[in-house]
C-alpha positions in Angstrom: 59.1 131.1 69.7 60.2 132.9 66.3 57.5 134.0 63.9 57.1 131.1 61.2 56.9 132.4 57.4 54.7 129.1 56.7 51.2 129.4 55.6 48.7 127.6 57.9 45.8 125.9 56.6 43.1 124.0 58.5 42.8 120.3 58.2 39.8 118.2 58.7 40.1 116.1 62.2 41.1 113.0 61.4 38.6 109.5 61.7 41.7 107.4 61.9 42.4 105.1 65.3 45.8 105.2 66.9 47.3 102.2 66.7 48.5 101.0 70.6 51.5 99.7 70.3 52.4 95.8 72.4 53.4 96.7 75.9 57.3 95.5 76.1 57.5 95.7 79.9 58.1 92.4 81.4 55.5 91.0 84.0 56.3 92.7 87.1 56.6 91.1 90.8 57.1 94.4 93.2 60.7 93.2 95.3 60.8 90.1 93.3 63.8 89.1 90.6 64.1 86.3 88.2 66.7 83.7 89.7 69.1 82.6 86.9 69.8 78.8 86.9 73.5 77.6 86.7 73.5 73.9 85.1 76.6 74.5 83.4 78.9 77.4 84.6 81.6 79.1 82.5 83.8 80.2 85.6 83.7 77.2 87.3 87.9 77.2 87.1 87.5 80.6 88.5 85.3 78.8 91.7 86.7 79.7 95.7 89.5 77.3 96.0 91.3 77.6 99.8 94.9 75.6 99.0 96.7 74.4 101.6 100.1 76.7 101.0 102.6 78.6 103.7 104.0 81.7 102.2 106.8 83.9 104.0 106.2 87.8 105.6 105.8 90.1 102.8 109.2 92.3 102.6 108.8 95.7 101.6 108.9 96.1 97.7 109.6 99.4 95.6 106.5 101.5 94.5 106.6 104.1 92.0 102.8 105.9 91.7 102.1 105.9 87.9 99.6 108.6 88.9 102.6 110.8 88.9 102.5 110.4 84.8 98.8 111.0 84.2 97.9 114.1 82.0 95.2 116.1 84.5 93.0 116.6 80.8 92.8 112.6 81.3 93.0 112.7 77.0 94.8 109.4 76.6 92.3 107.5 79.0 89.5 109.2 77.7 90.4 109.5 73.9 87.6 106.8 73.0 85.1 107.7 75.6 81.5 108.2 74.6 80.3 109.2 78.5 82.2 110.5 82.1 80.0 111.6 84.6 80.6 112.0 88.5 78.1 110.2 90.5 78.7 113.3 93.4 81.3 115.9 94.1 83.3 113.7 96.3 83.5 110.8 95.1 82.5 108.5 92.0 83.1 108.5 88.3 81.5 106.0 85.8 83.0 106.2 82.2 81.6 104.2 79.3 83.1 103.6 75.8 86.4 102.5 77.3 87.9 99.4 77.0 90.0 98.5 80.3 91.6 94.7 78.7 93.3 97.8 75.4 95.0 100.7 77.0 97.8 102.4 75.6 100.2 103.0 79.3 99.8 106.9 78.8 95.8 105.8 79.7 96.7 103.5 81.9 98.9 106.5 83.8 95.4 108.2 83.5 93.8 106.3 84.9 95.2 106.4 88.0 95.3 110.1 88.5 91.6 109.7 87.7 91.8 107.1 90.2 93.9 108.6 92.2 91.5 112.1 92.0 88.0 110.4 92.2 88.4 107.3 94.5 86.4 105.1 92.7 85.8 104.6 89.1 83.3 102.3 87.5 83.3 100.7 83.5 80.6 98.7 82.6 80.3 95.9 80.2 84.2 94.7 79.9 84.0 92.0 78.3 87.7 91.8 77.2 88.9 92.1 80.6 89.7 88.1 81.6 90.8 87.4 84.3 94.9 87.5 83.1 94.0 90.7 81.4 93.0 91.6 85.0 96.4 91.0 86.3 98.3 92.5 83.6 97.3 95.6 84.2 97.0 95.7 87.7 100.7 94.2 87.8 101.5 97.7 85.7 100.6 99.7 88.7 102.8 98.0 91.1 103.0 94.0 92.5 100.5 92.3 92.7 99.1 91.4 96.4 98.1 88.1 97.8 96.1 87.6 100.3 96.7 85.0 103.5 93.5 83.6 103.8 90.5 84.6 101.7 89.7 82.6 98.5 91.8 82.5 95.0 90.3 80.8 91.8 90.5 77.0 91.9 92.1 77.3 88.4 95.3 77.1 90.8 97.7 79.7 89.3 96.4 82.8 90.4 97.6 83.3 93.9 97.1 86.8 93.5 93.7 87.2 92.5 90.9 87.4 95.2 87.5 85.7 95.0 84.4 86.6 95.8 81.5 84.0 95.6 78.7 83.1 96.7 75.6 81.1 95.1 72.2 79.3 95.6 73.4 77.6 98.7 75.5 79.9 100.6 73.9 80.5 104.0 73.3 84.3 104.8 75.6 85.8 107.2 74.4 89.2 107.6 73.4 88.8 111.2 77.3 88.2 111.7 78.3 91.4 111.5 76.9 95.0 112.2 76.5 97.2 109.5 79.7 99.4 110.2 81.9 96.8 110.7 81.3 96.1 107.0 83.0 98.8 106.2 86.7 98.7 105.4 89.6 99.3 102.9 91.5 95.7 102.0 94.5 94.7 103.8 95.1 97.8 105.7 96.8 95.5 107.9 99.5 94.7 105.7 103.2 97.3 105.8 102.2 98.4 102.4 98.7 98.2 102.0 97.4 98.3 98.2 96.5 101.2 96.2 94.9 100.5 92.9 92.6 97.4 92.7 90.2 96.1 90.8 86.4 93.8 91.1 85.3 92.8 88.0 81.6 90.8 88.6 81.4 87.8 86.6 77.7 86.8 87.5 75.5 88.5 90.1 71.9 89.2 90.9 70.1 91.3 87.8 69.4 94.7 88.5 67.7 95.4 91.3 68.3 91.9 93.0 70.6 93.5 95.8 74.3 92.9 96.3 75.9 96.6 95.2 78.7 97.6 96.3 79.6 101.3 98.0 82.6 103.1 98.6 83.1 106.1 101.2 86.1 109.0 100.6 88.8 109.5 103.1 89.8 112.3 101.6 86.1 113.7 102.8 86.3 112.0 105.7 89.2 114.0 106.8 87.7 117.1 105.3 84.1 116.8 107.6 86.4 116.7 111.0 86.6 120.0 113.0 90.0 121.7 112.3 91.4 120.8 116.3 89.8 117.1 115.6 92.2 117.0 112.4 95.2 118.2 114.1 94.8 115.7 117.0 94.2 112.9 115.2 97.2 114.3 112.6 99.2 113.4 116.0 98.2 109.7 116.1 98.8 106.2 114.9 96.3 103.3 115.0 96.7 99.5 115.0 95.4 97.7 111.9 95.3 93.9 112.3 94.8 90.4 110.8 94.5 88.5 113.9 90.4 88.1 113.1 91.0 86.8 109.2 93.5 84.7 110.5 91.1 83.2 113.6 88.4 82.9 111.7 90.3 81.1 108.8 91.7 78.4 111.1 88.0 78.4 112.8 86.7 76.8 109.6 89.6 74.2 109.3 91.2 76.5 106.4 95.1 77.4 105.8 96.8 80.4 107.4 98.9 81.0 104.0 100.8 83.9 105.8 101.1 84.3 109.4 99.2 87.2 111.0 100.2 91.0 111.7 99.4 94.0 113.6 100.6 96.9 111.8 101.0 101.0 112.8 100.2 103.1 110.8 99.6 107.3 110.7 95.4 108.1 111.3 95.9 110.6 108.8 97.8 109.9 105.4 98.8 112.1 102.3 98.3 110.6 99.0 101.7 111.1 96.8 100.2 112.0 93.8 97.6 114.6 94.9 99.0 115.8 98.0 95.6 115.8 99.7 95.4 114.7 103.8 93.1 111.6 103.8 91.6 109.6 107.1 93.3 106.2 107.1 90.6 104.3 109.3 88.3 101.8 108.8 86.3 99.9 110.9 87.2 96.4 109.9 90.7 96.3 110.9 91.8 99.3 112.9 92.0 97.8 116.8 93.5 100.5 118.9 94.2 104.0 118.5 98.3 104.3 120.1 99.2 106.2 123.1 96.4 107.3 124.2 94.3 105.6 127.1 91.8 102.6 125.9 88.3 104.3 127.1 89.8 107.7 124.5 90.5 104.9 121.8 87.3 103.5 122.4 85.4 106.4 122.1 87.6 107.6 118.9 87.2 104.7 117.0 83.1 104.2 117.6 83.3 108.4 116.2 85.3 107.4 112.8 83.2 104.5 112.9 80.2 107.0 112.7 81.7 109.3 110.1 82.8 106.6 107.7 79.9 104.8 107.7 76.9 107.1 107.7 78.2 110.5 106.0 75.7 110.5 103.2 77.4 113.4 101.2 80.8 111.2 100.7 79.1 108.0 99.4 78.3 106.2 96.3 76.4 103.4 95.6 77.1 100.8 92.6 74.4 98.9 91.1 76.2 96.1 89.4 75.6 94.6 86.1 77.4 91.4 84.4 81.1 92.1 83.8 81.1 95.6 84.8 84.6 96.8 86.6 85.2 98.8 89.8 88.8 100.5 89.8 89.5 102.3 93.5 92.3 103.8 95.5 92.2 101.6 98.3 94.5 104.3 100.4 91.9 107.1 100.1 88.1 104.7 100.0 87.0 102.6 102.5 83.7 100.1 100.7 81.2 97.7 101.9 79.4 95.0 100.5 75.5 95.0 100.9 73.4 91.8 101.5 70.1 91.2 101.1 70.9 89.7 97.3 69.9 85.9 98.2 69.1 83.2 96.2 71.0 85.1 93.4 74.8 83.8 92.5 77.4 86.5 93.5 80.9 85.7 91.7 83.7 89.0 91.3 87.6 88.6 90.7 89.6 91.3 92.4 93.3 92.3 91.9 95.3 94.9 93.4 98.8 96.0 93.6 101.2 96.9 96.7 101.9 100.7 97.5 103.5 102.9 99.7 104.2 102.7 103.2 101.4 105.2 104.8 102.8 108.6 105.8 101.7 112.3 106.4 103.3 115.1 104.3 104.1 118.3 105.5 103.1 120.1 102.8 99.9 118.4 102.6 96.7 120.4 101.7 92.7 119.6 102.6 90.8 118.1 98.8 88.1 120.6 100.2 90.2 123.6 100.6 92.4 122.6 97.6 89.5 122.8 95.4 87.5 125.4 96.9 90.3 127.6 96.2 90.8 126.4 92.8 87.2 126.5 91.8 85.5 129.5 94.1 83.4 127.5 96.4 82.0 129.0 99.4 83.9 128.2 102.8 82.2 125.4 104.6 80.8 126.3 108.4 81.9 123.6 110.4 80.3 125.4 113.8 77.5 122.9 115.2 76.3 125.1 117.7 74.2 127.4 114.7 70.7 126.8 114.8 69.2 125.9 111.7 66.1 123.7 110.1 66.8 120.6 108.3 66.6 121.2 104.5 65.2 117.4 102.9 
């Protein structure tokens, strides 16, 4: 510390008693969370509704990425932003000050680079965003998807708007599935699966009452694999299919509102707008991994299935708060619900948009060697067969 030029004098120790101020903490029950009561609900019109309507095959629709005409600074998007911070190197960006239902299109064009860049990007407290604001500015990024069979708001003219509910009386289901089969991207199923989409959480469990949400990178996902892996499974397609929504649906007396698909599609994908190679699996709707025999398939599928689901280093974890927004790349993320959030009411709108067709580039690069290069990181060792101690 610098010399002070002020003169010190002593002072007699003082008599007085501190004054303790009111503890503010809230009485405290360890795993326990106050259950909010619903007597009167201000999205009931945006309830699960399952209408009884038959729409034709989706036909293949023009996509142009506005990614393409994002500024890499990210200046228009950011231009009123009073925090950006990545929640790890691979994937994950939450940015506050921002208000989602009032950008200008150069920060909506941003935005999706950012998107596009970070897989998943996270705004809390939007307010503004209704649900029509919702679809306004999804329907900039391309058209708006709707799905065959899951719920849409009972309001009754928003087809294309996904619900996600459930409340005091749902019954659990997480002994229905296993843990990895959670994991998915939407609709992968579908000839042009979406790109950017959008939950915004309406009500949910206060914080730390369970239901987050977490995403996993493709584009890492690729990156982990053993260069002769990548290549092989460069060389392959995989089924993606509806058949299970659509059995399930009709199991519970619901409507089919689109017939079911199985759809090809390349195991590895470029993204158009960053030209990095990305894994295009997931575990909830890949079937069957194409001309190759079933017991290889098998054994590749239960391997992705592995790497998607439990490669800490490429995950992020969302702890959700009332009206907070999730914007992804549904091309390059796979995600997954958590339970565990009974009795609390759970109640998101999601909207996303059509994209490309999937396809491989040849020109396409690694986002790990891409960005290695570009910022001098050290060349991962992907050889397994070094011995080494585990660092916690």
């Amino acid at each position: 510390m610098a010399p002070s030029l002020e003169v010190q004098y002593a002072q007699p120790p003082s008599t007085t008693i501190p004054f303790k101020t009111p503890s503010t903490v809230p009485s405290y029950t360890p795993g326990r969370t106050v259950t909010q009561q619903h007597e009167t609900y201000t999205y009931d019109d945006l309830k699960p509704s399952f209408p009884d309507k038959h729409w034709p095959a989706l036909e293949e629709v023009p996509y142009i990425d506005k990614g393409h005409l994002g500024d890499p600074s990210f200046k228009n998007l950011l231009a009123s932003a009073t925090d950006i911070f990545d929640y790890n190197p691979k994937v994950g960006t939450e940015i506050h000050g921002v208000d989602l239902a009032n950008l200008s299109d150069a920060a909506k064009n941003d935005l999706a680079l950012l998107i596009a860049t970070r897989g998943v990007v996270f705004f809390r407290n939007q307010k503004n965003l209704t649900v029509d604001k919702q679809r306004e500015l999804g329907a900039y990024f391309g058209s708006l998807h709707k799905h065959a069979t899951t719920a849409v708001p009972a309001r009754g003219d928003l087809d294309d708007v996904h619900v996600v509910y459930t409340d005091e009386k749902s019954k659990d289901q997480r002994a229905l599935f296993t843990p990895t089969f959670l994991w998915h991207a939407d609709v992968t199923y579908e000839v042009q699966p979406p790109s950017y989409t959008s939950l915004k959480v309406l009500t949910g469990p206060p914080r730390g009452g369970g239901g987050d949400t977490l995403w996993s990178s493709q584009y890492a996902a690729y990156d982990i694999l053993s260069a002769p892996m990548q290549k092989y499974l460069e060389s392959l397609t995989a089924l993606h299919s509806s058949e299970m929504q659509a059995s399930d649906t009709r199991a519970l007396g619901r409507t089919v509102r689109r017939e079911a698909v199985i759809t090809e599609h390349p195991l590895v994908r470029s993204h158009p707008v960053t030209g990095w190679k990305s894994l295009f699996f997931n575990p909830g709707f890949v079937t069957k991994i194409v001309g190759i025999p079933k017991i290889e398939s098998d054994v590749i599928i239960s391997y992705l299935n592995e790497v998607v689901s439990t490669t800490q280093e490429f995950h992020v974890r969302f702890q959700w708060g009332k009206d907070d927004v999730a914007f992804w790349d549904n091309r390059v993320t796979n995600h997954s619900a958590s339970y565990g959030f009974a009795p609390h009411r759970r109640h998101a709108v999601r909207v996303c948009c059509q994209a490309e067709r999937p396809f491989l580039a040849k020109d396409a690069k690694s986002q790990e060697e891409d960005l290695g290069k570009k910022y001098g990181l050290p060349v991962v060792d992907k050889d397994g067969s070094r011995q080494s101690n585990y660092n916690d």
